[in-house]
matplotlib code that plots the C-alpha trace (Angstrom):
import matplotlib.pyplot as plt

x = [21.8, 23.4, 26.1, 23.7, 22.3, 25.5, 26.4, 22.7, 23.4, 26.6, 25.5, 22.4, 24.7, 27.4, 24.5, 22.3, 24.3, 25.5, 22.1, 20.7, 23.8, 22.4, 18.2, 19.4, 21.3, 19.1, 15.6, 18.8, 19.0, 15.4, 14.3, 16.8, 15.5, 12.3, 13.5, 14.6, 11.2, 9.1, 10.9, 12.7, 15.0, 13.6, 15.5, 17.3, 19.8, 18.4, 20.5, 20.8, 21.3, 22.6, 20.2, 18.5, 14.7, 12.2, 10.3, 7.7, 7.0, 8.2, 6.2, 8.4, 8.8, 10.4, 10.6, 13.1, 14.3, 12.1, 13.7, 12.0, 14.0, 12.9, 13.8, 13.6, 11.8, 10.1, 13.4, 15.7, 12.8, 13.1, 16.5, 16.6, 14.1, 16.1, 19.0, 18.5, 21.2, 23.6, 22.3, 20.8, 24.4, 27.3, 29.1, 30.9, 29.8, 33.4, 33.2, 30.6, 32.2, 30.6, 29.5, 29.8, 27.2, 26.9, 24.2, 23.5, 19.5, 17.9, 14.6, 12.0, 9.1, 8.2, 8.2, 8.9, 12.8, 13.1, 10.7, 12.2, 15.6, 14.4, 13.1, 16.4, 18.1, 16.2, 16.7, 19.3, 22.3, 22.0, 24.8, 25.1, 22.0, 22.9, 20.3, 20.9, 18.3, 17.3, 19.4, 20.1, 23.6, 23.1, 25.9, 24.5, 25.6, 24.0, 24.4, 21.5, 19.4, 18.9, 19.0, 15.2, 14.2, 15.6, 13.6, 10.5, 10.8, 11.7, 8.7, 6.7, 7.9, 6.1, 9.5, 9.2, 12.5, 13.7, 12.9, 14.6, 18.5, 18.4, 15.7, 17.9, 21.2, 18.7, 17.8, 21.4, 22.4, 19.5, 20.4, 24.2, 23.5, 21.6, 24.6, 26.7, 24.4, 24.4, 27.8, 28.4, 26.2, 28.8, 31.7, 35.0, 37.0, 34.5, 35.4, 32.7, 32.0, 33.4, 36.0, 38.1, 39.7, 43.2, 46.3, 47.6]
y = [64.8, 62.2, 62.0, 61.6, 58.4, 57.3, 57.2, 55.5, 53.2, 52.2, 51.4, 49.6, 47.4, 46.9, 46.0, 44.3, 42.6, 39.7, 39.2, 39.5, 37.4, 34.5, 34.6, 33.7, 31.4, 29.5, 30.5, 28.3, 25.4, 25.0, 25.3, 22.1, 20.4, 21.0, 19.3, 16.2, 16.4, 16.7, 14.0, 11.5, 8.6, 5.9, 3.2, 2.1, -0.5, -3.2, -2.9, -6.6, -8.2, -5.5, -6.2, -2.8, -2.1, -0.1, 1.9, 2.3, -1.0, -2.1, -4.6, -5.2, -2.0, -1.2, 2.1, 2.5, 5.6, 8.0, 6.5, 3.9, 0.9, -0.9, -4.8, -7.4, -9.9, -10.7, -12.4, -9.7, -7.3, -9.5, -9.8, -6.0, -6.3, -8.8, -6.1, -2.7, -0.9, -3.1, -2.5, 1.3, 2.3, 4.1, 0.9, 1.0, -1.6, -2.8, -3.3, -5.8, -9.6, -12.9, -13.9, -18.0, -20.3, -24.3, -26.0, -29.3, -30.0, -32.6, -34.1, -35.8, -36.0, -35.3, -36.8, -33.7, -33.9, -32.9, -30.0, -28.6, -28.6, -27.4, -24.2, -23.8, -23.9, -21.0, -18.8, -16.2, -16.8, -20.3, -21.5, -25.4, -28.1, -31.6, -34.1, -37.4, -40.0, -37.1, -34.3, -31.6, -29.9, -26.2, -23.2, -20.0, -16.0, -14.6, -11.1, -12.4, -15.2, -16.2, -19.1, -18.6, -17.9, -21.1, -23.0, -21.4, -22.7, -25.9, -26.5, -24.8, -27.6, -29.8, -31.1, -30.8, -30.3, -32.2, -31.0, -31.4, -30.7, -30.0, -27.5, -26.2, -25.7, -23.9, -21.5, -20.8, -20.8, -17.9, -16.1, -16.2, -14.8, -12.0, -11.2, -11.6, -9.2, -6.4, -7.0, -6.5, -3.3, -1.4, -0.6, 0.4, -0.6, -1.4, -3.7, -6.5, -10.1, -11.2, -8.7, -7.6, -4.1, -4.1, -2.9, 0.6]
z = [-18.5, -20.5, -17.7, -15.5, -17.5, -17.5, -14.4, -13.9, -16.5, -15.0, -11.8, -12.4, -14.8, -12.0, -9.1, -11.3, -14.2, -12.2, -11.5, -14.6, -15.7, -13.0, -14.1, -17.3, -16.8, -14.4, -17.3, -19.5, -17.3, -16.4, -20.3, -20.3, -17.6, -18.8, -22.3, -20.5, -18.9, -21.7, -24.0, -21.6, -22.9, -24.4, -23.5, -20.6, -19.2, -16.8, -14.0, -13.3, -16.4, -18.5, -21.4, -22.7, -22.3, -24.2, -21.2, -23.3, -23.4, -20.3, -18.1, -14.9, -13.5, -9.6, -7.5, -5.5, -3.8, -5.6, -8.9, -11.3, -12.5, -16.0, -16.2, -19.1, -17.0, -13.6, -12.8, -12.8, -11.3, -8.3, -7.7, -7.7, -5.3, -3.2, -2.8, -4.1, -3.2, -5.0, -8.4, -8.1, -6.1, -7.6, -8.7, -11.8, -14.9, -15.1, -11.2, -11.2, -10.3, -10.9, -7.3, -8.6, -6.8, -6.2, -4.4, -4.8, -3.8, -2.4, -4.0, -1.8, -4.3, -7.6, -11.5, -13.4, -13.2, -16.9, -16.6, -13.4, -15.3, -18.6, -16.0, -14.6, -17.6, -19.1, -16.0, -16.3, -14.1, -14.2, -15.7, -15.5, -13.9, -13.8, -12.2, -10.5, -8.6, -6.4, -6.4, -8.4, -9.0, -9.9, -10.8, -10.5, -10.6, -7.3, -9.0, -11.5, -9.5, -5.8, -4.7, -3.3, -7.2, -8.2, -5.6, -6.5, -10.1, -8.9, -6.8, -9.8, -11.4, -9.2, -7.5, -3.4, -1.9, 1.6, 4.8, 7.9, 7.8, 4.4, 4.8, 7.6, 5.2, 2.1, 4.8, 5.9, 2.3, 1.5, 4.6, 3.4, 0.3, 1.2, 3.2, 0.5, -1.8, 0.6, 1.8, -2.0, -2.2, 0.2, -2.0, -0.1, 2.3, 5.1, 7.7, 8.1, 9.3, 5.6, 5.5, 8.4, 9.1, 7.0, 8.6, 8.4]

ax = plt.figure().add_subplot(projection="3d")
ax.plot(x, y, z, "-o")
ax.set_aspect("equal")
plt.show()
């Protein structure tokens, strides 16, 4: 009889052990998954700027794929927004380039020079403003602002920008950029309109 339990005892170890050996190690991981659930980070890293965030107390949050994104500001929340995939893709810290910007914009109306420079001084990315009669000479980072965000604090300073062919070159300029930004987002050696096919 005891052989018999054995032999019993054998087997059902041999068939079922590995089994066994798998349930508990998959009860393992999910009662570690379900940690990470239950008591998440804390903080996290603003993928634009770099600065961290409380999430608790975050106010500018973004979905995107499924995933949600925590910012320091409305700013950076959205020039995620503008292109995604560059910030939430696989691209390295240490890989990220300043992508420098210079515009210089025309004025057609408006008092508030000061203010409108004061603004764009206190936006991240900007890095210089210098203002003239009616124009204003602005360095920016395109990896933290757009050149669409710093018009919209200009005119918030009540400054109206000129139309016409000027109008015409801020449009190319935005539509450039985004380019640039999604051109950006694709790491590798893809061949595109900015970057044509190496030789083998």
């Amino acid at each position: 009889m005891r052989r018999i339990f054995r032999v019993v005892h054998l087997v059902y170890e041999c068939l079922f052990g590995f089994l066994l050996q798998d349930v508990l190690r998959f009860l393992w991981l999910s009662k570690e998954r379900l940690h990470v659930i239950r008591h998440p980070p804390s903080i996290c890293q603003d993928p634009v700027c770099g600065m961290d965030v409380i999430i608790a107390e975050s106010r500018y949050p973004a979905i995107y794929h499924q995933m949600t994104f925590h910012f320091c500001s409305a700013q950076c929340r959205d020039h995620f927004l503008e292109a995604p995939a560059l910030y939430a893709g696989a691209v390295r810290r240490e890989d990220v380039k300043v992508m420098p910007k210079r515009r210089v914009l025309r004025i057609a109306t408006g008092a508030a020079l000061d203010e409108a420079c004061r603004r764009l001084r206190a936006m991240m990315g900007v890095t210089s403003v210098q203002a003239e009669a009616n124009r204003l000479h602005v360095d920016y980072d395109l990896r933290q602002v757009s050149l669409s965000q710093i018009e919209a604090e200009i005119q918030a300073a009540g400054i109206v920008l000129k139309g016409g062919l000027h109008a015409l070159r801020r449009s190319l300029w935005r539509f450039t950029e985004h380019n640039e930004l999604q051109n950006a987002a694709r790491s590798g050696p893809q061949a595109c309109c900015n970057r044509p096919p190496t030789p083998r």
